[in-house]
C-alpha positions, -999 to +999 in steps of 0.1 A: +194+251-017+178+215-011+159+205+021+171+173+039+140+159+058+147+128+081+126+101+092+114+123+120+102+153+102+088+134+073+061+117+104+055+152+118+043+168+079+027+142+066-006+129+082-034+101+067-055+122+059-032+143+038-018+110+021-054+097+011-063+133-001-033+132-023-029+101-033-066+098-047-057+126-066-021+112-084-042+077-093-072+102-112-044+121-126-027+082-135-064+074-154-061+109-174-026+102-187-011+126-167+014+106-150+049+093-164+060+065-141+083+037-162+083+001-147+102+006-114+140-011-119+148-045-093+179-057-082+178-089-065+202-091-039+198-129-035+227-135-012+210-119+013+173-121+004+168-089-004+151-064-031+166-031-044+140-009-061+142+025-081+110+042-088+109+076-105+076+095-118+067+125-128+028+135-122+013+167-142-020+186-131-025+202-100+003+178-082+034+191-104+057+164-088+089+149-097+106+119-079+128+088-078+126+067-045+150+039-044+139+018-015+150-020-005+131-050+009+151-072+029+127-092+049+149-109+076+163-077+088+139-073+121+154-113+134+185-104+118+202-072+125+174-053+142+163-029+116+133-023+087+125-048+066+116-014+044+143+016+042+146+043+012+151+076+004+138+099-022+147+129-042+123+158-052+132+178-080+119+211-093+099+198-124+105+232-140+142+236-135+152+197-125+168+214-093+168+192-060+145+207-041+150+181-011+161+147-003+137+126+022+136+096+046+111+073+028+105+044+051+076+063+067+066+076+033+066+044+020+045+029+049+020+058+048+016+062+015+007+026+010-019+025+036-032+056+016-038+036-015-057+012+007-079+039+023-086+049-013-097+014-024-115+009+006-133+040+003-141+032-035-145-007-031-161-015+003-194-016+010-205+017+034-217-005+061-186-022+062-169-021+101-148-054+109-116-059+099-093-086+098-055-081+094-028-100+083+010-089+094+015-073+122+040-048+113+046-010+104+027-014+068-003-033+091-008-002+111-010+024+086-032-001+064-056-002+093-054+033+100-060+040+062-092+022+063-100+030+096-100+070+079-125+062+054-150+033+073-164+033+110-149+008+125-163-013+152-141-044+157-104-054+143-088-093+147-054-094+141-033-127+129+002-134+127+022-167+134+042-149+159+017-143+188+037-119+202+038-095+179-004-099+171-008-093+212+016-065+209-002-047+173-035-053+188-028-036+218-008-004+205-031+002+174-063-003+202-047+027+218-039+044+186-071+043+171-093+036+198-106+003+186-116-030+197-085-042+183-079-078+200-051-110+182-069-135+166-064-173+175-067-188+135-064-172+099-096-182+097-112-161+126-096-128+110-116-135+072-148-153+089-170-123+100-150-094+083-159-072+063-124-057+052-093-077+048-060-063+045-029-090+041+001-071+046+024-097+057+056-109+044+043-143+040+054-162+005+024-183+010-014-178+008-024-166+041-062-179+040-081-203+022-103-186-005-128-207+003-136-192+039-149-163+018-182-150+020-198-128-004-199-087-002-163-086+013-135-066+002-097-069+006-067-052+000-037-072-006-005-054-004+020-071+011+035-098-018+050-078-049+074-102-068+061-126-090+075-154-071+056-146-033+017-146-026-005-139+003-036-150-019-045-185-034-059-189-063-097-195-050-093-160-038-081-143-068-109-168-091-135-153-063-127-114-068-134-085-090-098-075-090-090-038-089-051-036-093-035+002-084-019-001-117-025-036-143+004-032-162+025-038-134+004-064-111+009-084-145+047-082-146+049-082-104+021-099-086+023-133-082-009-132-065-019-124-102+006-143-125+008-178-105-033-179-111-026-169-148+002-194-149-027-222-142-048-216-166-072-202-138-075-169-152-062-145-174-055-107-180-091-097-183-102-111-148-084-073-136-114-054-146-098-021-143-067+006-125-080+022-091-075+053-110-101+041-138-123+036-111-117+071-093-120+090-128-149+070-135-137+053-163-146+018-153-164+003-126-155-004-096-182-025-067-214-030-088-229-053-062-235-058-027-223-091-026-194-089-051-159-097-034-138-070-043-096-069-040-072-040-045-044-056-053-009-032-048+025-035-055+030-001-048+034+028-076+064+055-080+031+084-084+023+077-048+056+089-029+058+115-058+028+128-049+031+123-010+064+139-010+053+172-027+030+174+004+057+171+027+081+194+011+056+219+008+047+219+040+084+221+053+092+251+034+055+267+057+069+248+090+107+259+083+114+222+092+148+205+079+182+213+072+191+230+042+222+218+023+238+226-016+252+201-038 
């Protein structure tokens, strides 16, 4: 029998903590070759601005997990029709047998596991000290990104910016509740970069969100929201700036544009990535060597983190007896 988990149960299994824990784990097993996870597939839907993704893996060691997400991006759905700009579902299979062992809602997967890479890189990348935060976006990525690092690094203040007001007033004031933070909009891009110590861009923006300039030395940022090689939240000062950390290089190369567009100039080139997350995790290469490097995780999102996050929620839906139980 296969377990179908919707949106609802997926929320009540899997928390942060649980995502970061596991997570971690799948990138150290990525480092150590224990991972299969082929370039995801795209189809541009470009009639209606949108992105159709598959994303399989298969992740050996401890994890034993077997998936393939297909998820689509269409960014004006929110204005358009009133739904996520992120929806997807994913099948688990039985890695020994290649039996279904359950078919999930991924939109919250998606959005939690993708903060969890962020609390990884934080907790790798930022300096300890590190406790303001300035956000970028003001959606359901931004949240879990800030709750991510939020899980790994006291915070003691959070400015929020988005062009919409609105929605900046409205994030600040749920995730204040949320997470019990000073959470408050800010007015300019540049008040949420000057004075923090953590920057997460998780917008949909196509354009470089900040000046690189504005920049101070020790910070660290995780960029997550642009993943085609076309869009960027970062300009090139920014990327020139950083010790880059991608979750996986192979694939911010053929993806990022936050990468390519700078390697397209002449600005940089492959090398300026210094390593995986998972190289840093395993110890392989380094990650922060200096207080007063900037660092950058820069994520496009990898197949081996829903894999991994979805083993977790199907194991503990088979202890919870949540879900409805269905046979092909």
């Amino acid at each position: 029998m296969t377990l179908l988990l919707n949106k609802k149960d997926v929320a009540s299994l899997l928390t942060m903590a649980d995502a970061i824990r596991t997570v971690e784990e799948a990138f150290r097993q990525l480092a150590l070759g224990h991972v299969t996870m082929p370039q995801r597939t795209a189809i541009r839907v470009a009639e209606h601005n949108g992105v159709h993704l598959g994303m399989p893996a298969w992740i050996g060691g401890d994890i034993g997990a077997l998936a393939l997400k297909v998820v689509t991006i269409y960014p004006q759905n929110p204005a358009q029709y009133s739904l996520p700009t992120i929806m997807g579902v994913l099948l688990l299979s039985d890695p020994k047998t290649g039996a279904p062992l359950a078919v999930m809602d991924a939109s919250y997967l998606t959005a939690i596991r993708t903060g969890a890479a962020s609390g990884v890189a934080t907790r790798h990348l930022a300096r300890e000290n590190a406790g303001t935060v300035g956000v970028f976006g003001a959606g359901v990525q931004a949240e879990t990104q800030l709750e991510a690092v939020a899980s790994v690094r006291k915070l003691t203040r959070v400015q929020v910016y988005d062009p919409d007001t609105a929605r900046a007033r409205a994030y600040a004031e749920r995730m204040a509740v949320r997470l019990s933070l000073d959470v408050t909009p800010a007015e300019t891009a540049r008040a949420a970069v000057e004075g923090m110590d953590i920057i997460i861009t998780a917008s949909s923006a196509h354009e470089p969100v900040f000046d690189g300039a504005w920049l101070v030395p020790g910070q660290h940022i995780n960029g997550v929201g642009s993943h085609t090689p076309d869009a960027r939240e970062l300009d090139t000062k920014t990327i020139v700036r950083s010790t880059v950390i991608a979750d996986l290089p192979s694939a911010c190369l053929a993806e990022a544009g936050d990468v390519m567009l700078p390697i397209q100039e002449g600005a940089i080139d492959h090398t300026h990535l210094r390593a995986g997350l998972g190289e840093v995790i395993a110890g392989l290469k380094p990650g922060r060597v200096r207080d007063d490097e900037i660092t950058l995780f820069k994520s496009v999102g990898l197949a081996l983190q829903d894999a991994s996050t979805a083993s977790v929620v199907y194991k503990r839906a088979l202890d919870a007896r949540v879900g409805v139980e269905f046979a092909f």
